[in-house]
C-alpha positions in Angstrom: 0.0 0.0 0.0 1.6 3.5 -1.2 -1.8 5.6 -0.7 -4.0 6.9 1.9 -7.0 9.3 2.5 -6.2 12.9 4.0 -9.2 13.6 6.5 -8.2 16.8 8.2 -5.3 19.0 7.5 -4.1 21.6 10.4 -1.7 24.4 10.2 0.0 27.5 11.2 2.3 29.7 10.2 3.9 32.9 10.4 1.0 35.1 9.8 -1.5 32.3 8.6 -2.7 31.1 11.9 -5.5 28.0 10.7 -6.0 26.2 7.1 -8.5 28.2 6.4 -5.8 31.6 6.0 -3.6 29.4 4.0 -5.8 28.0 1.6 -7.2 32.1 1.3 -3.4 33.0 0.6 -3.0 30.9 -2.0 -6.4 30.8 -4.1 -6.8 34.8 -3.7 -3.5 36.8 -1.8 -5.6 37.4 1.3 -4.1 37.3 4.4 -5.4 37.6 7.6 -5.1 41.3 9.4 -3.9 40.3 12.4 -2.5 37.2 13.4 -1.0 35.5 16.6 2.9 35.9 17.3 2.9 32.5 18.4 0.2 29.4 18.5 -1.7 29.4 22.0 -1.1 25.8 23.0 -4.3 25.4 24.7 -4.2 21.8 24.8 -1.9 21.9 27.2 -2.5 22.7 30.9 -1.1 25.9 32.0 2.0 25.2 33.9 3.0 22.6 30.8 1.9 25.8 28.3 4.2 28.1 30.0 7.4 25.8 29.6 6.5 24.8 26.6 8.7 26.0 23.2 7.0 27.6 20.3 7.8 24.7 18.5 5.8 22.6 20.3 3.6 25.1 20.5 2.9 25.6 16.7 3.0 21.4 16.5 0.2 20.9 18.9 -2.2 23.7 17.6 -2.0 21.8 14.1 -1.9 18.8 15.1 -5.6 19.3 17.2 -6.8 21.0 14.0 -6.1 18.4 12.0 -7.7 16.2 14.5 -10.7 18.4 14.8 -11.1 18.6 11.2 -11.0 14.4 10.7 -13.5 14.3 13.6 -11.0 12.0 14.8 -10.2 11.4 18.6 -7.1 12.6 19.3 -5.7 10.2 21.9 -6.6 7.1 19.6 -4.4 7.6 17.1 -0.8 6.9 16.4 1.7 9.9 15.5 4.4 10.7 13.4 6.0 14.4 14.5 8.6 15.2 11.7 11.0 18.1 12.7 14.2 19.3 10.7 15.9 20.9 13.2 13.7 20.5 16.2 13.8 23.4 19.3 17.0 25.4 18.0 16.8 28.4 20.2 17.3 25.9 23.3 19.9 23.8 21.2 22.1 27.5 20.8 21.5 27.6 24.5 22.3 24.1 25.4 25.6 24.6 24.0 26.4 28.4 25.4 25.9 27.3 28.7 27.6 24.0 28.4 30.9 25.9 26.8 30.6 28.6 29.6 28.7 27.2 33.0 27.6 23.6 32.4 26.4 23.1 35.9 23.9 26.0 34.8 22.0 24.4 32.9 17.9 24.8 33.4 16.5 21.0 33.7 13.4 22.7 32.2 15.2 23.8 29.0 16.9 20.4 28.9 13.6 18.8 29.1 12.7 20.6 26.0 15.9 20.0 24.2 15.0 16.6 22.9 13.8 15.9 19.8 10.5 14.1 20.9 9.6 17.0 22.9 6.5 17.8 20.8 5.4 14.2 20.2 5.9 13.8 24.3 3.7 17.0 25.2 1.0 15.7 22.4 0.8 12.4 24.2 0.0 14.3 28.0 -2.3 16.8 26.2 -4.6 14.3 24.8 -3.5 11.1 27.2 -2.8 9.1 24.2 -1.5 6.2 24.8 -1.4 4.7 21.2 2.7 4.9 19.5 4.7 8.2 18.8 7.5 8.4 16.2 10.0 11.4 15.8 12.0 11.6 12.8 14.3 13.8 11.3 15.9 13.5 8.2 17.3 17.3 6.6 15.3 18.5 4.2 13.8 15.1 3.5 11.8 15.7 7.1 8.4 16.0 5.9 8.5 13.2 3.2 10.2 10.8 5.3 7.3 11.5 8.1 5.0 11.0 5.4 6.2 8.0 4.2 6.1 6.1 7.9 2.9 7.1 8.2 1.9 5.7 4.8 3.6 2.6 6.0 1.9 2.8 9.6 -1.0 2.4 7.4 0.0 -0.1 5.2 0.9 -2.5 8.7 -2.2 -2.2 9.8 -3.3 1.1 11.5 -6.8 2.7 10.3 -5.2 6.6 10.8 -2.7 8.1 11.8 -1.9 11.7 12.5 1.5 13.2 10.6 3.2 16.6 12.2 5.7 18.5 10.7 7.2 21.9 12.1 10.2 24.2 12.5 10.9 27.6 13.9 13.6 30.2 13.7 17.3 29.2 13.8 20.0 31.4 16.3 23.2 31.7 17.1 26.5 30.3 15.4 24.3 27.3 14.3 21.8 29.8 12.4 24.2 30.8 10.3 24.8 27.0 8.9 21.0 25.5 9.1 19.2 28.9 9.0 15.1 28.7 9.8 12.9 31.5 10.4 9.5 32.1 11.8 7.1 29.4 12.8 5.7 26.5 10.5 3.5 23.4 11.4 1.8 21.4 9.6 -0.5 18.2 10.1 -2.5 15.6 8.5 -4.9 12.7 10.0 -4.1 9.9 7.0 -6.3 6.7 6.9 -7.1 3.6 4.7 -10.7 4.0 4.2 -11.8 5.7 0.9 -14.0 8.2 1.6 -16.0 10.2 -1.6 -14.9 13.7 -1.6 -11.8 13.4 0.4 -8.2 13.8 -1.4 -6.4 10.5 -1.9 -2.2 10.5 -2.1 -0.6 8.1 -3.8 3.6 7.9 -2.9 6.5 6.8 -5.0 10.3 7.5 -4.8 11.8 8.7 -7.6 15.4 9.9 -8.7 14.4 13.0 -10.0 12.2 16.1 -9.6 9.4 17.2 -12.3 9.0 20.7 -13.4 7.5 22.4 -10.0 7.3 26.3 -9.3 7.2 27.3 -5.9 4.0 28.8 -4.9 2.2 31.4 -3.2 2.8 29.3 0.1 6.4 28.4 -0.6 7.4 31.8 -1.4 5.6 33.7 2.0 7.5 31.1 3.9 10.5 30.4 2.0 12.6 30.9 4.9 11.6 27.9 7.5 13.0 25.0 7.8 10.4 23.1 7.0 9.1 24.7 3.5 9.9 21.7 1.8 6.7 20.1 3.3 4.2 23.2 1.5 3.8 22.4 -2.6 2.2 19.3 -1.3 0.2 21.9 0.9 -0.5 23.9 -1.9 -1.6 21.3 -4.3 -4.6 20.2 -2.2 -5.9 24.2 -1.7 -5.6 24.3 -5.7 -7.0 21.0 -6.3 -3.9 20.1 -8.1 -2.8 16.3 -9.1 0.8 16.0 -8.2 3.3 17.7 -6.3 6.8 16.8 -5.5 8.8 16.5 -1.9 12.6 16.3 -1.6 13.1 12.9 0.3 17.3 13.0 1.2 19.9 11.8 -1.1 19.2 12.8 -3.9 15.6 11.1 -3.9 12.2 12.6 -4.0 9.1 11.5 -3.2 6.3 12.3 -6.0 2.7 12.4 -4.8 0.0 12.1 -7.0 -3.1 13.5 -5.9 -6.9 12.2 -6.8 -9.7 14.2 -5.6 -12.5 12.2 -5.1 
């Protein structure tokens, strides 16, 4: 199996704070008039919302709208959380204060430093007790995450919920894997054919096809994880194929029916 239905799609980014601003950017070049700084996390209970990074931040909110959209429980389903880079701002820490004061170092920021972090604050949001994967893979992130899930599917699970997301980049590390703003994106995938929903069909290839970036890719060129948004694009257009860099010098061509 190398296909599965999208039921819900979230996402956020810098200055398009739901699906709903995206999919307004790119059929018409509206955008919203004001728009949060940062994603409010309310899934989270206060004291966890307060320690909690933006990029976990920006995961979770599109992770539950992608939920909300399937009409999916959250808590049943299994996860894939895709990152690049993960938390940078507390990796530039993390390695300040280890060079200057290592006995300095804040637990809580260490508790965030991990890559899981967002996959571990999704599972005591909801209580979900169902499996969590965290992958990263360069620019190849978001197809690699799509791909497990495709083959958490094909194994046997009815849905499972993909999240990809970056933020902004700091210190001497910005300046070799640079990121900027906030980007998250999520989709509730399943095996059941549904009429009306879009279906995506996977396969590797060696090479790219003719692909101009888009009203989506070009607003937030700069994150880490833009590689993730023609894919975005082609399902606000309606369009049959869009192509993800997959690492290596492989990428990962989706064809698109819309049922």
């Amino acid at each position: 199996m190398r296909e599965a239905i999208v039921e819900g799609i979230g996402f956020w980014g810098s200055g398009l704070p739901d699906w709903d601003a995206a999919c307004a950017w790119v059929r018409e070049g509206r955008r919203p008039p004001q728009a949060p700084a940062r994603p409010a996390a309310t899934l989270l209970a206060a004291n966890e919302r307060r320690r909690a990074p933006a990029t976990v931040a920006v995961a979770l909110d599109a992770a539950l709208a992608a939920c909300e959209a399937a009409g999916r429980e959250a808590a049943t389903l299994p996860s894939v959380f895709a990152s690049t880079h993960g938390e940078m701002s507390i990796t530039d820490y993390m390695c300040t204060t280890l060079a200057d004061d290592p006995r300095a170092i804040s637990p809580t920021r260490f508790h965030n430093s991990v890559h899981n972090a967002a996959a571990g604050y999704w599972t005591i949001g909801t209580g979900a007790h169902a499996p969590a994967t965290a992958i990263s893979a360069g620019p190849g992130s978001f197809a690699q995450g799509l791909v497990e899930a495709v083959a958490q599917l094909a194994a046997g699970s009815e849905a499972v919920l993909l999240v990809a997301y970056d933020g902004p980049a700091c210190g001497p590390l910005g300046t070799l894997v640079p990121s900027e703003g906030l980007l998250g994106i999520a989709l509730v995938l399943s095996r059941m054919p549904c009429p009306g929903l879009p279906v995506l069909r996977l396969e590797l290839a060696g090479q790219t096809g003719t692909q101009v970036p888009g009203p989506l890719s070009r607003l937030l060129a700069g994150n880490a994880m833009q590689p993730a948004l023609p894919l975005l694009e082609a399902l606000a257009l309606e369009q049959e194929q869009a192509w993800l860099p997959a690492g290596a010098g492989q990428w990962l061509r989706v064809d698109i029916g819309h049922g």
